[in-house]
N, C-alpha and C positions, 0 to 999 in steps of 0.2 A: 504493500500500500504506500502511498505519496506520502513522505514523513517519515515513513519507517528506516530505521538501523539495519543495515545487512553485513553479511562478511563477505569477503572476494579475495581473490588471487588477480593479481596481476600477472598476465599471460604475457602483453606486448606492449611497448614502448617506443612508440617511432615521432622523434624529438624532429624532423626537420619538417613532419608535417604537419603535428602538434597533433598525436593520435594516443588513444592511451586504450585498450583493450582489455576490462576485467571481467573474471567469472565467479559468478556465486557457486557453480556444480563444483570447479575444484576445490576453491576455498571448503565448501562442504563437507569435500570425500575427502580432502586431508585432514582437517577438524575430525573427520567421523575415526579417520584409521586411528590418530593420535590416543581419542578416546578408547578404542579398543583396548590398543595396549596397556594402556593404566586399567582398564578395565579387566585386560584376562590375567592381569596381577596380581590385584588386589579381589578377585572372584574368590571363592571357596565353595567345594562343594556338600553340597546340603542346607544354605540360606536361602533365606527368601526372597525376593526382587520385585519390586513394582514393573510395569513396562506398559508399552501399547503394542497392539495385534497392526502390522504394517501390511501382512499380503498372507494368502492360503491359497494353499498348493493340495494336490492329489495326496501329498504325502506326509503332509504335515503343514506346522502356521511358523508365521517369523513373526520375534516381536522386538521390540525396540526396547532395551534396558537403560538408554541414555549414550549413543552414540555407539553402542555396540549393538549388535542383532544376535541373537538365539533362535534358536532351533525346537519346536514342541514335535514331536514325532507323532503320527497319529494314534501310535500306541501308547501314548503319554498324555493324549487329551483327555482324557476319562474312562473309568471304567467299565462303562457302560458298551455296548457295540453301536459306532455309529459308522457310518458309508462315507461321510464327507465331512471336514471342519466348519464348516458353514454351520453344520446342525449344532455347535459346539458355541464357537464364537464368531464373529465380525469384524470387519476390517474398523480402525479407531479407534477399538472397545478398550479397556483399560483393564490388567490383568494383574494376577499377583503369580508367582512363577515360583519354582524350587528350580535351584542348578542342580543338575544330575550328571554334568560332564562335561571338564573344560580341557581341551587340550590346543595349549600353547603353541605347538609346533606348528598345526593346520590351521589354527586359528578359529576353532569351532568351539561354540556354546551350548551344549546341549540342556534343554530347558521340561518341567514336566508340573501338567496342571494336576493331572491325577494322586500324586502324591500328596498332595494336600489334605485330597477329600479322604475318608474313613475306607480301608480294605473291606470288599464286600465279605469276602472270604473270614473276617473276625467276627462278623452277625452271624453268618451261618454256621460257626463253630459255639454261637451262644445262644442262637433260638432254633437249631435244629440238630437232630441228632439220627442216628439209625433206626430203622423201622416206622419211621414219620411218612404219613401220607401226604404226598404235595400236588400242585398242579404244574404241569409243564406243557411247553410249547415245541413242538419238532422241529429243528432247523436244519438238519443234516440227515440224509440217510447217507449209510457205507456199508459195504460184503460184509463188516464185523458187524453192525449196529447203527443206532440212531442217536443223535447229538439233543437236546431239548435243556429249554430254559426254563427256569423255575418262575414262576408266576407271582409277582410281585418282587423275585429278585433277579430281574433278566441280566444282570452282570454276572451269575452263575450259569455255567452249564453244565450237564452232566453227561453223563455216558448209559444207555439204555443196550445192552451187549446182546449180540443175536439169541443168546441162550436164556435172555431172560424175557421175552414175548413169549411164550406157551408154553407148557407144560411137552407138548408136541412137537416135530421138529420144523423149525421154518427157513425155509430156502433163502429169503431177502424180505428184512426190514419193511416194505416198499409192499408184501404181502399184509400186512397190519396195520400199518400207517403210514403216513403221506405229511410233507413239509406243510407246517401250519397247524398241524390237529393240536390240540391244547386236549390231554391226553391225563388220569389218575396214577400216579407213580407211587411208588415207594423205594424208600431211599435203603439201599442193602450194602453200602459204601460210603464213607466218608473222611477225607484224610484234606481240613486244614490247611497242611504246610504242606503237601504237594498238591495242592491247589485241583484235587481230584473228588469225584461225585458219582457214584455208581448206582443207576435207578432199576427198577425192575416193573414189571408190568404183570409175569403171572406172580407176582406175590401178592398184589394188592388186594387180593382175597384168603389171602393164608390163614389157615385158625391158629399160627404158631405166635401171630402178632394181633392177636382177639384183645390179651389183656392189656399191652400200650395201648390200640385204640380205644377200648374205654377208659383208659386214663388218662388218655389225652383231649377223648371226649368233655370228661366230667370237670377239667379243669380250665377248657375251653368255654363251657356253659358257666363255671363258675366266674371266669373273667370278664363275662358279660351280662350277667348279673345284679341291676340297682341294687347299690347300696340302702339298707331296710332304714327307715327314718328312725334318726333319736329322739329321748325327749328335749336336747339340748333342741333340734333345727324346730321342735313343734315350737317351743319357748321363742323361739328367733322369729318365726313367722307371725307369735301374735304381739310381739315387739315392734317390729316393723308394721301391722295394721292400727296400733294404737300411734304411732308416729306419724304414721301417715293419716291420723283422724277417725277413724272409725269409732263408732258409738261403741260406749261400754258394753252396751248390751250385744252386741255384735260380735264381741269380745269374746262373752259369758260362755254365748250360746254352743262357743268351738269347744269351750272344758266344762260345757255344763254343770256351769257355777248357779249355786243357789242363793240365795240373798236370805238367810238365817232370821234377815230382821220384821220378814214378814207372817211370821210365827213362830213364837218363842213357846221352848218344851216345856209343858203343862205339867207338873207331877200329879196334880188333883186328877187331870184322866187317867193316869196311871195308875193309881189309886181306884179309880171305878174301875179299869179293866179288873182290875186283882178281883175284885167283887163282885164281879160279873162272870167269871171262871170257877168264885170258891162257890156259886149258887149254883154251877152247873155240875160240876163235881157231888154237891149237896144231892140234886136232883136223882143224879145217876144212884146215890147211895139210897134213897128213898125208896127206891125199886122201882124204876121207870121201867128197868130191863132186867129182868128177874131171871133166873135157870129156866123157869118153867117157861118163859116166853121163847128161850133160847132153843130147846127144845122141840117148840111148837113152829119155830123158823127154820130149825132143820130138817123137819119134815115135812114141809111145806117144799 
């Protein structure tokens, strides 16, 4: 812009005919190498790095750390599987970076946004275990098996092995299922640190994992479960309607409160009941109800 400060190289100098010839691109690209070098210097690997997303490639994004450029691998953009970095980030975007590899020599900066985020593989070593029923999605068939992702953690895959669709024997994967089926598994392998997942398909009816599944049922049901009201939230709730205005009475009627002062306890009727029982009692002894009537009612 008109006013603006820039940098330049003077390229050419020709004094007899009063010409003078600068470039901002070299000024630039010397300014930018200078900065490198101080930059793959003082880099260490495993910091953090603010930068911006400069350009995306088939094979990964470059980003700008401040006059140096890094390298994010597409295997480094996230864990998730995606096809393109476009799905990931954009050109401008402003990023936060882990160094994962600097080498001096080539002058290369290997960058990684994945590393940041949480290992899917630590969840699935804490909220799932062997003989768990999941849902999965088929993304591969092969002569050995089929490949499928876990349904809510599509950054896992696992391994469905020719010999675990039927009890009977099946030629090809491709006989059972087809790319796309979101399919009932069970999980008959499980190994964390080599990042491995072995599902099976005739197990998910096996009576040898009857009792995990109702255990896993019953504690599913219980975690979705309202919480049973206390008397503390009842107390709260008519705290807040007297706060908020509500007639006393209104009030009352939620604890069926009785207002004591609209009849005070009598002992004089107290007194007539006793009197009125010891005359019935009386009655009874005077022979109202004799044997002989007793008698006369059993044979009736």
């Amino acid at each position: 812009m008109i006013g603006d400060s820039i940098m330049v190289k003077v390229v050419e100098v020709d004094r007899p005919r009063n010409r003078l010839i600068l470039s901002e691109r070299a000024a630039t690209r010397e300014w930018r190498a200078k900065q490198k070098e101080a930059l793959l210097d003082e880099l260490q690997v495993g910091e953090k790095r603010t930068g911006r997303v400069i350009s995306l490639t088939d094979f990964g994004v470059f980003v700008d750390l401040g006059g140096a450029d890094g390298l994010v691998h597409m295997s480094e953009l996230t864990w998730r599987p995606v096809n393109h970095p476009k799905e990931v980030v954009k050109v401008g975007q402003k990023v936060t970076v882990q160094v994962i590899s600097v080498d001096r020599e080539r002058r290369r900066i290997g960058l990684s946004l994945k590393q940041l985020e949480e290992d899917p593989w630590d969840r699935i070593a804490r909220e799932y275990q062997v003989g768990q029923l999941v849902q999965g999605t088929v993304t591969k068939l092969t002569k050995f098996g089929a490949f499928a992702r876990l349904v809510g953690a599509e950054e896992i895959e696992g391994l469905i092995h020719i010999s675990e669709f039927a009890d009977t024997r099946v030629a090809h994967p491709r006989d059972v299922v087809a790319v796309g089926d979101v399919v009932t598994l069970r999980i008959i392998k499980l190994d964390p640190n080599q990042r491995r997942m072995g599902l099976s398909i005739k197990e998910v009816d096996s009576a040898r994992y009857a009792d995990l599944d109702w255990k896993l049922q019953q504690e599913a049901v219980y975690q979705n479960e309202p919480a049973a009201p206390t008397i503390g939230d009842s107390v709260g709730y008519v705290a807040e309607d007297v706060a908020e205005g509500d007639a006393a009475d209104d009030v009352a009627d939620k604890f069926e409160i009785v207002d004591e002062s609209e009849g005070e306890y009598d002992y004089e009727d107290e007194a007539s009941d006793e009197d009125t029982d010891e005359a019935s009692d009386e009655d009874t002894e005077d022979g109202d109800f004799d044997d002989d009537d007793e008698d006369d009612f059993d044979e009736s």
